[in-house]
Backbone and ligand atoms as CSV (ligand in chain L), in Angstrom:
chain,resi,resn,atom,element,x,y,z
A,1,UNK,N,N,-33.094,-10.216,18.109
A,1,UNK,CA,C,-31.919,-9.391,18.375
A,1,UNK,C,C,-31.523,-8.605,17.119
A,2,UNK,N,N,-31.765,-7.518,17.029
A,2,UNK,CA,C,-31.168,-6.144,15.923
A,2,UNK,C,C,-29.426,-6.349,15.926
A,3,UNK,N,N,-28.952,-7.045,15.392
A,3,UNK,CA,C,-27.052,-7.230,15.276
A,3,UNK,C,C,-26.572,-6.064,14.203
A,4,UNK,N,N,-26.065,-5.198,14.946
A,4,UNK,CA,C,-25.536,-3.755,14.232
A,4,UNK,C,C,-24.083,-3.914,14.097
A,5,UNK,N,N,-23.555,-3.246,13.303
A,5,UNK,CA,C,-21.640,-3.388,13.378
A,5,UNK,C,C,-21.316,-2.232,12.615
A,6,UNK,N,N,-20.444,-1.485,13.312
A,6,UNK,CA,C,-19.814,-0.457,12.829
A,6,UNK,C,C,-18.601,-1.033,11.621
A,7,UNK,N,N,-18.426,-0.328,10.764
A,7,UNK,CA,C,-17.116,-0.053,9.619
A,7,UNK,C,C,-16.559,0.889,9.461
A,8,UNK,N,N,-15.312,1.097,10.442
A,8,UNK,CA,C,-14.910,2.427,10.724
A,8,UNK,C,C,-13.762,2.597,9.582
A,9,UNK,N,N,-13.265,3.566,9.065
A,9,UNK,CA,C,-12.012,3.565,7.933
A,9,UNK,C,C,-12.080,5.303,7.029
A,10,UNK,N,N,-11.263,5.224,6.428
A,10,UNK,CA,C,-10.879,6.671,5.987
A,10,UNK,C,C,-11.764,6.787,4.723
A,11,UNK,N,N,-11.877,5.359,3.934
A,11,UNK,CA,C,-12.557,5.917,2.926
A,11,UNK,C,C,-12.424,6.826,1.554
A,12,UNK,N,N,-10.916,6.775,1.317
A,12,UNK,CA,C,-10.613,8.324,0.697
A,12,UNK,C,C,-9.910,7.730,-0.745
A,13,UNK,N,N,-10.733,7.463,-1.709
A,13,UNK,CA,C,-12.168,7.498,-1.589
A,13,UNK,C,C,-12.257,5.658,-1.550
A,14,UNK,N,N,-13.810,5.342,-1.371
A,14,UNK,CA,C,-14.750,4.350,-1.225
A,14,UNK,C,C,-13.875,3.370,-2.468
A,15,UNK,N,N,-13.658,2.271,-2.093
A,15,UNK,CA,C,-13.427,1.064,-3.988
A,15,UNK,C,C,-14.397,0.297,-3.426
A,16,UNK,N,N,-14.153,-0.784,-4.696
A,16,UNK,CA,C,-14.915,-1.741,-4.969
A,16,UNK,C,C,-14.769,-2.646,-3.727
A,17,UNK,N,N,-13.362,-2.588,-3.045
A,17,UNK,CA,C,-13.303,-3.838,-2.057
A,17,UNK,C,C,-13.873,-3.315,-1.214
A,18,UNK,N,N,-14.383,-2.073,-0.327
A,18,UNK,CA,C,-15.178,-1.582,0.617
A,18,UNK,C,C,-16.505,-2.346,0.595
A,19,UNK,N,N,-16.670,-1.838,-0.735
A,19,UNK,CA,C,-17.914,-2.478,-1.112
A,19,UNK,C,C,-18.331,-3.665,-1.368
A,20,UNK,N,N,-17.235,-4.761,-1.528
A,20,UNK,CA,C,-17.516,-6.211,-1.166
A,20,UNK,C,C,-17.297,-6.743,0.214
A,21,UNK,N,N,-17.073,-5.674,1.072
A,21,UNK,CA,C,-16.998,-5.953,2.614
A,21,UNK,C,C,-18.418,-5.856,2.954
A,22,UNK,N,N,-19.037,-4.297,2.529
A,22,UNK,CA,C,-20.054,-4.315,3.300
A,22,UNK,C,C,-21.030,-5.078,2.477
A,23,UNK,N,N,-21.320,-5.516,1.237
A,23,UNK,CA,C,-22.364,-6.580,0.930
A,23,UNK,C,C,-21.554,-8.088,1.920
A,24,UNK,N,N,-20.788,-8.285,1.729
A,24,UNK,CA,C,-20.919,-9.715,2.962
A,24,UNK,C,C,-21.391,-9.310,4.273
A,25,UNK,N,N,-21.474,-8.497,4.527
A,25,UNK,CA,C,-21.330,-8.388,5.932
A,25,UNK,C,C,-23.285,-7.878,6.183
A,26,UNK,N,N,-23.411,-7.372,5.231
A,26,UNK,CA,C,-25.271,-7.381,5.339
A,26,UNK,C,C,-25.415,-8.965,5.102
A,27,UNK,N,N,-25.104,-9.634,5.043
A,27,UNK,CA,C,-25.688,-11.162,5.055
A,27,UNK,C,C,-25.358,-11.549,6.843
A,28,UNK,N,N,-24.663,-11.349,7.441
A,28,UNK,CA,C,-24.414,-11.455,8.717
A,28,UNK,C,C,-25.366,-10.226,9.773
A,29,UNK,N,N,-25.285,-8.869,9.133
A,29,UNK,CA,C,-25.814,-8.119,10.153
A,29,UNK,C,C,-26.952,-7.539,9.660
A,30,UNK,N,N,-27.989,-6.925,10.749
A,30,UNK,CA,C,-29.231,-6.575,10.349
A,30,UNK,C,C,-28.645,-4.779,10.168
A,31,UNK,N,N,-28.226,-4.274,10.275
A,31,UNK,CA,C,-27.747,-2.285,10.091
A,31,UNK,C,C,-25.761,-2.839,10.372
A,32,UNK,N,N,-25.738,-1.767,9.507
A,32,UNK,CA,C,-24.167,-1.139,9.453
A,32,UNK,C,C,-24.124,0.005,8.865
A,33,UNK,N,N,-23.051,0.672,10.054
A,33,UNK,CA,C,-22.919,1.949,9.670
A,33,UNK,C,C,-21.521,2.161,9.230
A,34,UNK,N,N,-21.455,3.061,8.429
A,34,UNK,CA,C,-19.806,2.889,7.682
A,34,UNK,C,C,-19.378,4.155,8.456
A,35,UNK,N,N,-18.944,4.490,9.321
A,35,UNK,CA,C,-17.962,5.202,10.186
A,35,UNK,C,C,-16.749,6.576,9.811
A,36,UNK,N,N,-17.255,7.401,9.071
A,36,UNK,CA,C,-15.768,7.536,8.037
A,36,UNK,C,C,-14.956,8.638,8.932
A,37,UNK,N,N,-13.915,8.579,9.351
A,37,UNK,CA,C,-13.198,9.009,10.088
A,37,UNK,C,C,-12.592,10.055,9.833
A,38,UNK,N,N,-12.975,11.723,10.173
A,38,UNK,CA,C,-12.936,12.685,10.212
A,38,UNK,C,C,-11.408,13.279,11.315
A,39,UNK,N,N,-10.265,13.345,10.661
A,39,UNK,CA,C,-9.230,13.286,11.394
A,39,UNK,C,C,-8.533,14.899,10.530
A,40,UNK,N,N,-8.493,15.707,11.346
A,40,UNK,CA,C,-7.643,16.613,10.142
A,40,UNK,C,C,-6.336,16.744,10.941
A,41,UNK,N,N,-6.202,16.981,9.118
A,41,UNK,CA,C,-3.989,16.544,9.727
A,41,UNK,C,C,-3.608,15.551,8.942
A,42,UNK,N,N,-5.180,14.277,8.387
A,42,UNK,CA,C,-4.326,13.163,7.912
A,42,UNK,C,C,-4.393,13.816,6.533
A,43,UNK,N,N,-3.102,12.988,5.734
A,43,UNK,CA,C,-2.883,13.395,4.351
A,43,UNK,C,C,-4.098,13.060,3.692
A,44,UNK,N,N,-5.209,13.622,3.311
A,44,UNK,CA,C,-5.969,12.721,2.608
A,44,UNK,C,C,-6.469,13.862,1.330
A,45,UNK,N,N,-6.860,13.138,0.619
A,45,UNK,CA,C,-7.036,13.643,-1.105
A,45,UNK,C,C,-8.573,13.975,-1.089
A,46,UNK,N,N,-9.267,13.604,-0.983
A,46,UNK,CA,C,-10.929,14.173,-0.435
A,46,UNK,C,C,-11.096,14.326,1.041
A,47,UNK,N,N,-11.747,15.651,1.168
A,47,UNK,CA,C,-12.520,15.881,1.922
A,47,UNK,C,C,-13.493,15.241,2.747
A,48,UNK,N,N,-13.799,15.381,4.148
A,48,UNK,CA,C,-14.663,14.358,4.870
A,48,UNK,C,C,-16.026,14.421,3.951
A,49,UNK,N,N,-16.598,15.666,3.338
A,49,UNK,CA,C,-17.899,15.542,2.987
A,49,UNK,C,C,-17.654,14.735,1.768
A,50,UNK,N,N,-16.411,14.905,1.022
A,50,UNK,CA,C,-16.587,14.434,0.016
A,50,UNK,C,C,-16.766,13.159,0.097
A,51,UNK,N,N,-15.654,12.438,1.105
A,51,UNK,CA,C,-15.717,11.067,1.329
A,51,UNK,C,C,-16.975,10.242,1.652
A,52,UNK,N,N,-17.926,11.282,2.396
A,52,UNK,CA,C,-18.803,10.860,2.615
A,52,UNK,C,C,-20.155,10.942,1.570
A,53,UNK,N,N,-19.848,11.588,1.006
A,53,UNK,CA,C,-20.932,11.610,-0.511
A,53,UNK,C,C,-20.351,10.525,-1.562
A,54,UNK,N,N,-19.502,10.190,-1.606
A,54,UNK,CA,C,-19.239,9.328,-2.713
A,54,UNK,C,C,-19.658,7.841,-1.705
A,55,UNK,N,N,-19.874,7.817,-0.257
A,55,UNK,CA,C,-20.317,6.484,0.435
A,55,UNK,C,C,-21.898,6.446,0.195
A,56,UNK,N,N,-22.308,7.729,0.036
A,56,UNK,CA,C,-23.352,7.646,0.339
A,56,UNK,C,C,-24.433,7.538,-1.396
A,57,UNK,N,N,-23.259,7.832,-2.100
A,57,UNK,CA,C,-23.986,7.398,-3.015
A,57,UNK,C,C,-23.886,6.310,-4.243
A,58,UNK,N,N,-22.814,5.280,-3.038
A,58,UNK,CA,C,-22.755,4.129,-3.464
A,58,UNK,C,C,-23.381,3.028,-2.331
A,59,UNK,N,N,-22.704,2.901,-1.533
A,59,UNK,CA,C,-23.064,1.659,-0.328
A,59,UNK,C,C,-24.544,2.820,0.450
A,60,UNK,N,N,-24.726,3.796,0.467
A,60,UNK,CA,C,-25.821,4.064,1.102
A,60,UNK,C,C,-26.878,3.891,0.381
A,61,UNK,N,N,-26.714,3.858,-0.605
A,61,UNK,CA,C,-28.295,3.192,-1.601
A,61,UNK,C,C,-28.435,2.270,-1.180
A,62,UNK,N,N,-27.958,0.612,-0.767
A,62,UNK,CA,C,-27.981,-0.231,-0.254
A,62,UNK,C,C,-29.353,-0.156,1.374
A,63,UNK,N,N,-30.074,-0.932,1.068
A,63,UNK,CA,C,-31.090,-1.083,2.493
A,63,UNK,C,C,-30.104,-1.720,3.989
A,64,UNK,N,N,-30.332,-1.053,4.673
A,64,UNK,CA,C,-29.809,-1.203,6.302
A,64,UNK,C,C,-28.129,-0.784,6.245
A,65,UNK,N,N,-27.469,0.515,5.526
A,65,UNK,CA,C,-26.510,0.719,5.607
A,65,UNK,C,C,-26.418,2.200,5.324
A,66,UNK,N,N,-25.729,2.528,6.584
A,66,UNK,CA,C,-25.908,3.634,6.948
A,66,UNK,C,C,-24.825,4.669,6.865
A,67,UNK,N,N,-24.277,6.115,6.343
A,67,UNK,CA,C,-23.112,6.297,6.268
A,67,UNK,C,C,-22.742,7.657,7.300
A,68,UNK,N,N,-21.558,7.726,8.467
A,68,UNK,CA,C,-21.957,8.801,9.575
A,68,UNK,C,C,-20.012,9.267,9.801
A,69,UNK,N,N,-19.705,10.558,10.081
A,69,UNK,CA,C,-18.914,10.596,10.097
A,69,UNK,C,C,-18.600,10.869,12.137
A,70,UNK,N,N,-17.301,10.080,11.866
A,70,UNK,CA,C,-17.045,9.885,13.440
A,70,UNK,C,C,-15.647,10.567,13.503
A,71,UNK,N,N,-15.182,11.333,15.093
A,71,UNK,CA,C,-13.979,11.764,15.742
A,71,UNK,C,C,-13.836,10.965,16.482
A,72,UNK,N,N,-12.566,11.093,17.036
A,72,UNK,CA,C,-12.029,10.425,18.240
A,72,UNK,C,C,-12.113,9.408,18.591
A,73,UNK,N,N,-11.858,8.641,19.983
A,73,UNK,CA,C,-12.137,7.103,19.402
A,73,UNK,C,C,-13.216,6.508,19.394
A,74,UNK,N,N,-12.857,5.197,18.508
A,74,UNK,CA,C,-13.824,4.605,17.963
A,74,UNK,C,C,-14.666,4.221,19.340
A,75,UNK,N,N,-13.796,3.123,20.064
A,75,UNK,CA,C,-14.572,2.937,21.232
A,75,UNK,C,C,-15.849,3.932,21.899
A,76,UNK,N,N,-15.564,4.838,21.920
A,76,UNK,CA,C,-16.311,5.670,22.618
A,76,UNK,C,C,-17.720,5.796,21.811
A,77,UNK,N,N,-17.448,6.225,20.462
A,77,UNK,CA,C,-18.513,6.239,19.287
A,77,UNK,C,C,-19.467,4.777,19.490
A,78,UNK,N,N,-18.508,3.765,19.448
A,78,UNK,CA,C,-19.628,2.395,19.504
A,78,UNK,C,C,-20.514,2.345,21.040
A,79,UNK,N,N,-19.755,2.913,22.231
A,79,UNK,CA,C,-20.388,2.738,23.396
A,79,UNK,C,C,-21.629,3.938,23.321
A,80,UNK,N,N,-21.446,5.091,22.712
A,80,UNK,CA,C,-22.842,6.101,22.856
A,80,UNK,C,C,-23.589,5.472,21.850
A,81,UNK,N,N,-23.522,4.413,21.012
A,81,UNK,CA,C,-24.757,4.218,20.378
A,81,UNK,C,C,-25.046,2.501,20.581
A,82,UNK,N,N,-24.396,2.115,21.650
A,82,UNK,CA,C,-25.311,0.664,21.895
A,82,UNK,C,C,-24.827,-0.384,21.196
A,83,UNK,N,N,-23.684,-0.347,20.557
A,83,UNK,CA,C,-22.640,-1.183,19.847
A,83,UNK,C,C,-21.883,-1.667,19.932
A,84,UNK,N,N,-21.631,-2.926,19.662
A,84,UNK,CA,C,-20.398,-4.096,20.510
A,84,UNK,C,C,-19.334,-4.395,19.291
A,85,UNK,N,N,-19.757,-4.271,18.075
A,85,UNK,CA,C,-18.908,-5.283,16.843
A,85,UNK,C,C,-18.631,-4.245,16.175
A,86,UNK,N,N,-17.193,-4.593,16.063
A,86,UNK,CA,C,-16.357,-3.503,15.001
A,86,UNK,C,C,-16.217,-4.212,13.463
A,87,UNK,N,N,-16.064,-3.979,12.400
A,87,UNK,CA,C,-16.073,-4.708,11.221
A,87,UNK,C,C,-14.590,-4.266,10.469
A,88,UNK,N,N,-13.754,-4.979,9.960
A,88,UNK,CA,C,-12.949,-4.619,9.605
A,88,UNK,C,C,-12.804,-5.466,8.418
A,89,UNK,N,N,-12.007,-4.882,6.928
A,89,UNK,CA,C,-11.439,-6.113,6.109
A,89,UNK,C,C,-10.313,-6.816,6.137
A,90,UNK,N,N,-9.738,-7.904,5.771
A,90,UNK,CA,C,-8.801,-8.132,5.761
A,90,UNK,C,C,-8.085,-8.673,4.227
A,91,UNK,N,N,-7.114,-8.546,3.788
A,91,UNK,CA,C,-6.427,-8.741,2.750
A,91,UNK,C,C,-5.681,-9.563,2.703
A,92,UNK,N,N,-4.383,-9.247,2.768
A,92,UNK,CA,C,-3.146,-9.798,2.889
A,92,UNK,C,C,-2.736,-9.714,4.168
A,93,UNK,N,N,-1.772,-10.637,4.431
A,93,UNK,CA,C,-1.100,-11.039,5.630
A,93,UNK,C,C,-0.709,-9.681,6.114
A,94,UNK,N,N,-0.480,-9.240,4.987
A,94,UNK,CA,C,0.281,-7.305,5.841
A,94,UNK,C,C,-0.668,-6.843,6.640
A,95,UNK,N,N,-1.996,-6.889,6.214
A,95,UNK,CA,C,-3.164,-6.284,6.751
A,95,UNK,C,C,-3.357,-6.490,8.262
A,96,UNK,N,N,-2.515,-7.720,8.667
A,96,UNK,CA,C,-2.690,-8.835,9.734
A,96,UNK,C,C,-2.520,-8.275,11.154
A,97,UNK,N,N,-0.987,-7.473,11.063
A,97,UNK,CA,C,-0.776,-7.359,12.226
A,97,UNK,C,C,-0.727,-5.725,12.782
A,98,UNK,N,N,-1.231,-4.956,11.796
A,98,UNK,CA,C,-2.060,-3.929,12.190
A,98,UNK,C,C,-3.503,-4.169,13.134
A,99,UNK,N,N,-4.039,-5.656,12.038
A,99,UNK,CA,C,-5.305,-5.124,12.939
A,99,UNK,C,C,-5.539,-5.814,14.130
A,100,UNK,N,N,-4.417,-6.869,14.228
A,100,UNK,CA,C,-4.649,-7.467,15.386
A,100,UNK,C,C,-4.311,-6.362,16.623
A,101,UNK,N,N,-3.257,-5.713,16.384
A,101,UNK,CA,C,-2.865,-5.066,17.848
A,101,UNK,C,C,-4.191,-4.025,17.873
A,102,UNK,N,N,-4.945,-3.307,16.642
A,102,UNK,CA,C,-5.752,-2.152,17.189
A,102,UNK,C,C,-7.001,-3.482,17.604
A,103,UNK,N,N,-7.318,-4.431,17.145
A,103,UNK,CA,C,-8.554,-5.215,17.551
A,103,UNK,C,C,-8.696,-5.461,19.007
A,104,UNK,N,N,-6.911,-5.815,19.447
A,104,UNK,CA,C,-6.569,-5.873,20.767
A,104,UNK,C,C,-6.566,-4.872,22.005
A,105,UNK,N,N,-6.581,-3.861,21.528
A,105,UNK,CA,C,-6.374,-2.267,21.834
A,105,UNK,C,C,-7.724,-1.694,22.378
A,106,UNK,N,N,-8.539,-2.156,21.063
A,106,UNK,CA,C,-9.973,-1.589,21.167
A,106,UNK,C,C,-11.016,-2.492,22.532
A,107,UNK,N,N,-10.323,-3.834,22.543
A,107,UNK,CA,C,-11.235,-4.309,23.836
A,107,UNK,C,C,-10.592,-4.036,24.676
A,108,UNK,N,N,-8.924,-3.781,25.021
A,108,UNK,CA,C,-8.744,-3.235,26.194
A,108,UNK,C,C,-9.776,-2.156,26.548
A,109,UNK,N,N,-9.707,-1.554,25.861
A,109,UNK,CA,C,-10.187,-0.099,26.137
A,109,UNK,C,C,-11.704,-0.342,26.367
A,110,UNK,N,N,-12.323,-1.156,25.969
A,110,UNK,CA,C,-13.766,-1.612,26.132
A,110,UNK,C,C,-14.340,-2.968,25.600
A,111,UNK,N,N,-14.306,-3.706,27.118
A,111,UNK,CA,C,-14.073,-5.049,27.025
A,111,UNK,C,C,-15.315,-5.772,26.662
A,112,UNK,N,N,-16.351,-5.048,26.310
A,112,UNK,CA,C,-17.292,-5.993,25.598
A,112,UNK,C,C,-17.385,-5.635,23.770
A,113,UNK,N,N,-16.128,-5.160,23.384
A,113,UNK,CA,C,-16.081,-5.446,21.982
A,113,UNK,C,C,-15.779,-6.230,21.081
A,114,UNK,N,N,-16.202,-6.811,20.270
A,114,UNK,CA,C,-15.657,-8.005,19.458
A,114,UNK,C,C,-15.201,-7.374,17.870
A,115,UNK,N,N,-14.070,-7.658,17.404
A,115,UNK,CA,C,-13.795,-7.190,16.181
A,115,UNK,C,C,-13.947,-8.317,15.206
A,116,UNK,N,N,-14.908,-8.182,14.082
A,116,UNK,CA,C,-14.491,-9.183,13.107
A,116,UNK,C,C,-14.332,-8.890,11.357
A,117,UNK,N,N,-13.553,-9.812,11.075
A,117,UNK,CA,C,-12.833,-9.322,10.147
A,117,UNK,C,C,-13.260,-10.332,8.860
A,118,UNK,N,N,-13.791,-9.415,7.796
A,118,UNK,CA,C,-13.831,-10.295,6.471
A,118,UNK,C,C,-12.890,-10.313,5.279
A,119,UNK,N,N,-12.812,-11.339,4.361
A,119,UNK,CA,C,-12.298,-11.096,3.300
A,119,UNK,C,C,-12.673,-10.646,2.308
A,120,UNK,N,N,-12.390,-10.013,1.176
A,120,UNK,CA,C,-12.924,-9.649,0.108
A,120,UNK,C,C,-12.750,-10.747,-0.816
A,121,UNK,N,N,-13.770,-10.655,-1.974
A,121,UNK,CA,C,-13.384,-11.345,-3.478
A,121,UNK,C,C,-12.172,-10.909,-3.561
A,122,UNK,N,N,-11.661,-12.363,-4.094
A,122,UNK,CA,C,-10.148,-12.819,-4.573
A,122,UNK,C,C,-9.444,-11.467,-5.217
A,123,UNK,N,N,-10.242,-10.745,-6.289
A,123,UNK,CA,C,-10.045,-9.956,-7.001
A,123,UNK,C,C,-9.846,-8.508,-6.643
A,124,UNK,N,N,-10.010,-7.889,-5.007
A,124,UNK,CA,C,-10.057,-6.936,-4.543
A,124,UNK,C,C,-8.851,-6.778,-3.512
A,125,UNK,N,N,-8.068,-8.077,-3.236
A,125,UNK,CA,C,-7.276,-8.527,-2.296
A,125,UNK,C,C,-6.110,-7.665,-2.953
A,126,UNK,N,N,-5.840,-6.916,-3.714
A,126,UNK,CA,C,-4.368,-6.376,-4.115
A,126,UNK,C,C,-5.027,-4.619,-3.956
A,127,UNK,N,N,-6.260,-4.501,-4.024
A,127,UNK,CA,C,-6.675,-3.341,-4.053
A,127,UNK,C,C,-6.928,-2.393,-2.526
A,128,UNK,N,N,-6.440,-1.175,-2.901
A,128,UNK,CA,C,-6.273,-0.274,-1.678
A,128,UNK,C,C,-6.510,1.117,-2.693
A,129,UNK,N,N,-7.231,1.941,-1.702
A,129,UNK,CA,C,-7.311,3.341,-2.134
A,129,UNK,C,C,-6.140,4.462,-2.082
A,130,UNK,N,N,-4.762,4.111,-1.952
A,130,UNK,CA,C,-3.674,4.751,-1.892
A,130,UNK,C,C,-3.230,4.043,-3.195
A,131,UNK,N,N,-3.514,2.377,-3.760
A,131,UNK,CA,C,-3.027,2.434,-4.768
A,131,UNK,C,C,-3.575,3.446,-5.828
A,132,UNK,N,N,-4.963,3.349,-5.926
A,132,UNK,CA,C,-6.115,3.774,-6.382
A,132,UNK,C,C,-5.399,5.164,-7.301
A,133,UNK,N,N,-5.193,5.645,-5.897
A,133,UNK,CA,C,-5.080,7.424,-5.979
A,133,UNK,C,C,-4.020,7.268,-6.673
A,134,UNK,N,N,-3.056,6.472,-6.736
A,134,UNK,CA,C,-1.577,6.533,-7.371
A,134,UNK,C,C,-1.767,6.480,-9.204
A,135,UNK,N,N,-2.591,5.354,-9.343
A,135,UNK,CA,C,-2.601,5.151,-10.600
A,135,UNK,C,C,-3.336,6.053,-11.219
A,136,UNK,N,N,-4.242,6.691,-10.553
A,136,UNK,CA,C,-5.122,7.558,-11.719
A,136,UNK,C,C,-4.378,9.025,-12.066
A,137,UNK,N,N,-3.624,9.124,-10.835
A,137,UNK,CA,C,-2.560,10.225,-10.346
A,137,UNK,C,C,-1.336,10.055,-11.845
A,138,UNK,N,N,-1.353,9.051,-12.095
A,138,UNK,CA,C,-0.340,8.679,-13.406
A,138,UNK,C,C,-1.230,8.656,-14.524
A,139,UNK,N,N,-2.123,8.534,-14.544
A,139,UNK,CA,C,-3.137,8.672,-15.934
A,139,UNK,C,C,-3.567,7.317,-16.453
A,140,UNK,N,N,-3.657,6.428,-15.107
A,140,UNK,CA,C,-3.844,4.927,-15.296
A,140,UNK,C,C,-5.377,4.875,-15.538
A,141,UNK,N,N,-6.299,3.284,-15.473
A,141,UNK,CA,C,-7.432,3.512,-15.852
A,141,UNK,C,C,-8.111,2.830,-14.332
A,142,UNK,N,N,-9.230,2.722,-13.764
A,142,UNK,CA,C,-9.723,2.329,-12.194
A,142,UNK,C,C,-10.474,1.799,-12.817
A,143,UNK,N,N,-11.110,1.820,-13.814
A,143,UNK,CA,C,-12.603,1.022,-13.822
A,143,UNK,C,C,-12.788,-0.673,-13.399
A,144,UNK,N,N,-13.870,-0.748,-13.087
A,144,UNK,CA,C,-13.977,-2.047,-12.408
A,144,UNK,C,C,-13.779,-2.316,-11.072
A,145,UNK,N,N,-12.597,-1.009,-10.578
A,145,UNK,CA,C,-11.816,-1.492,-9.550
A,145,UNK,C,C,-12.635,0.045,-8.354
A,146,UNK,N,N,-13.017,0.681,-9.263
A,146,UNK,CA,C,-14.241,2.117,-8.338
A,146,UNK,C,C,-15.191,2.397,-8.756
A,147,UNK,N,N,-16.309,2.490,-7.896
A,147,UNK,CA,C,-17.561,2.987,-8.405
A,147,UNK,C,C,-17.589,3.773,-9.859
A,148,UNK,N,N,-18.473,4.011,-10.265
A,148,UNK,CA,C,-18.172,5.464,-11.304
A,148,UNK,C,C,-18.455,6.778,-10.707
A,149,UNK,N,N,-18.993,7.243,-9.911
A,149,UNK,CA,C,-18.827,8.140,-8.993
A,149,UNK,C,C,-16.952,8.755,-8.363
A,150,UNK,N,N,-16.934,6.957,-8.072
A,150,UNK,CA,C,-15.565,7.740,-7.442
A,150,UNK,C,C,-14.241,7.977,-8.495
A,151,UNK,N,N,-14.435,7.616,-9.868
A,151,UNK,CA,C,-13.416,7.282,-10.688
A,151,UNK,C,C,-13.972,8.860,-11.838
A,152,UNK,N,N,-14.889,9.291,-11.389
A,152,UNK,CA,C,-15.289,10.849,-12.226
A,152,UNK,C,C,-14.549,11.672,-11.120
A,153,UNK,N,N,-15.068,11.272,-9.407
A,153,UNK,CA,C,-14.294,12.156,-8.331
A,153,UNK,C,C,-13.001,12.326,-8.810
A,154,UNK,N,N,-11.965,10.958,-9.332
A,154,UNK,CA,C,-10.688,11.196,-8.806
A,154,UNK,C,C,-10.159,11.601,-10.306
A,155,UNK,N,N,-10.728,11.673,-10.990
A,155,UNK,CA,C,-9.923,12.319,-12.909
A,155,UNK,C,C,-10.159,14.245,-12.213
A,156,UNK,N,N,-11.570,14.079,-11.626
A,156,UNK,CA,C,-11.488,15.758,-11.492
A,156,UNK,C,C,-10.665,16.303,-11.041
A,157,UNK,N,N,-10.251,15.516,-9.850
A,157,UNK,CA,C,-9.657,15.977,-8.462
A,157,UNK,C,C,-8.181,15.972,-9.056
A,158,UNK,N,N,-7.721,15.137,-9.887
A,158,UNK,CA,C,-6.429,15.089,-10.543
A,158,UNK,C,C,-6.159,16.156,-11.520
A,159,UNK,N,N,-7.142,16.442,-12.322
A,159,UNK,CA,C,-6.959,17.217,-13.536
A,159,UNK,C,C,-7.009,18.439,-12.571
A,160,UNK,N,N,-7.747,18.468,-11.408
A,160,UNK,CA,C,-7.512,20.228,-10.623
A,160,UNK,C,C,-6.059,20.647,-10.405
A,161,UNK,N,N,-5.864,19.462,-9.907
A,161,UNK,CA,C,-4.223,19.660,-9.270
A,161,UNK,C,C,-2.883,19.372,-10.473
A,162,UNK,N,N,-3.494,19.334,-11.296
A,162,UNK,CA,C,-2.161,19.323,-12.754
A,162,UNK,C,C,-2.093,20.498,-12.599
L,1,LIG,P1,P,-8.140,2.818,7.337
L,1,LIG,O1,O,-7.355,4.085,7.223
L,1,LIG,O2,O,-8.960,2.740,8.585
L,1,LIG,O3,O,-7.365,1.569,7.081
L,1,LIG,P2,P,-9.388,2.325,4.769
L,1,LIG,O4,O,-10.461,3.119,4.106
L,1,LIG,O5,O,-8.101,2.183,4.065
L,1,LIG,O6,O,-9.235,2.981,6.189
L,1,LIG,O7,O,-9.919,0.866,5.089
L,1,LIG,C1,C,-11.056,0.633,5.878
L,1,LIG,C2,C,-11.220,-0.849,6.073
L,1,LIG,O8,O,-11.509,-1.468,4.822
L,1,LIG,C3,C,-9.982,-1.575,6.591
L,1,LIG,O9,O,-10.392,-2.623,7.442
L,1,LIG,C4,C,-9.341,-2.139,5.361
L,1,LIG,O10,O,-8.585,-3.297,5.648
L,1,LIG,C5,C,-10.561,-2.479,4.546
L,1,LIG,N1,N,-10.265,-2.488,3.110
L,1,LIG,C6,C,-9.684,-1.539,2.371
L,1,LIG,N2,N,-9.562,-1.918,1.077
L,1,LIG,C7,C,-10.077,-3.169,1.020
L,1,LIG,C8,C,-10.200,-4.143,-0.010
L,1,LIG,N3,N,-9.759,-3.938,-1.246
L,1,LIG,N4,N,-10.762,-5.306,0.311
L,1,LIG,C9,C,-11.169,-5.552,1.575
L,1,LIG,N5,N,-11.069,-4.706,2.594
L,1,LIG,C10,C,-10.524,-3.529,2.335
């Protein structure tokens, strides 16, 4: 059995805790595709291509992980390509009851889906890419905490907009 799981999320941009989702989660699945969600309208600080080049040239170097940008709903995306398991992270308790109602949402809507949800290293559990953007946005430092790809993306992208 080929066990595939989508990782659907904004991505804007990619951290380190993304990236300790999808290395656990290649120990569980044979392909994952990281999903990055192409929505315009949402506030976001990179661009879909961009978002998707900084995935792709971190977690897509990685063997059996794949990076694709998706509209509309997810459901629909997992049913045209033969896909049952949604992948999500989880953090903190806050994280909790967001994803329960969309986890709940998503099998209404298509009842052979299963959502499952990992944790990150201890050390990624405070980390979010809105903090991300905040601190470098103040002239803070990311390393450790983003690729180097995405921590050259976000000094540029900051120093454009000074
Ligand atoms: P979304 O807008 O869909 O929440 P994100 O890019 O913020 O998109 O997050 C995508 C997924 O990755 C979510 O399931 C989120 O909980 C998870 N995630 C984000 N940051 C981390 C982190 N530091 N550790 C573990 N999971 C994370």
């Amino acid at each position: 059995m080929n066990r595939e799981v989508v990782y659907p999320g904004t991505f804007d941009p990619v951290t380190n805790g993304h990236l300790d989702i999808i290395k656990r989660a290649l120990q569980m699945f044979d392909q994952i595709t990281v999903a990055v969600v192409d929505k315009p309208g949402k506030n976001l600080l990179f661009t879909t291509r961009e978002r998707i080049e900084m995935l792709q040239a971190t977690a897509g170097k990685l063997s059996n992980v794949k990076i694709e940008r998706f509209e509309g709903l997810l459901v629909d995306y997992l049913q045209q390509r033969n896909i049952f398991v949604i992948l999500r992270g989880l953090r903190a308790v806050s994280d909790f009851e967001y994803e329960f109602q969309i986890a709940l949402m998503n099998r209404k809507l298509y009842s052979n889906i299963e959502s499952v949800f990992l944790m990150p290293s201890q050390e990624y559990t405070y980390l979010s890419s809105s903090l991300i953007k905040e601190v470098v946005r103040l002239g803070g430092k990311v390393e450790g905490l983003v690729p180097g790809v995405v921590e050259e993306a976000l000094n540029k992208k900051f120093a454009l907009t000074k």
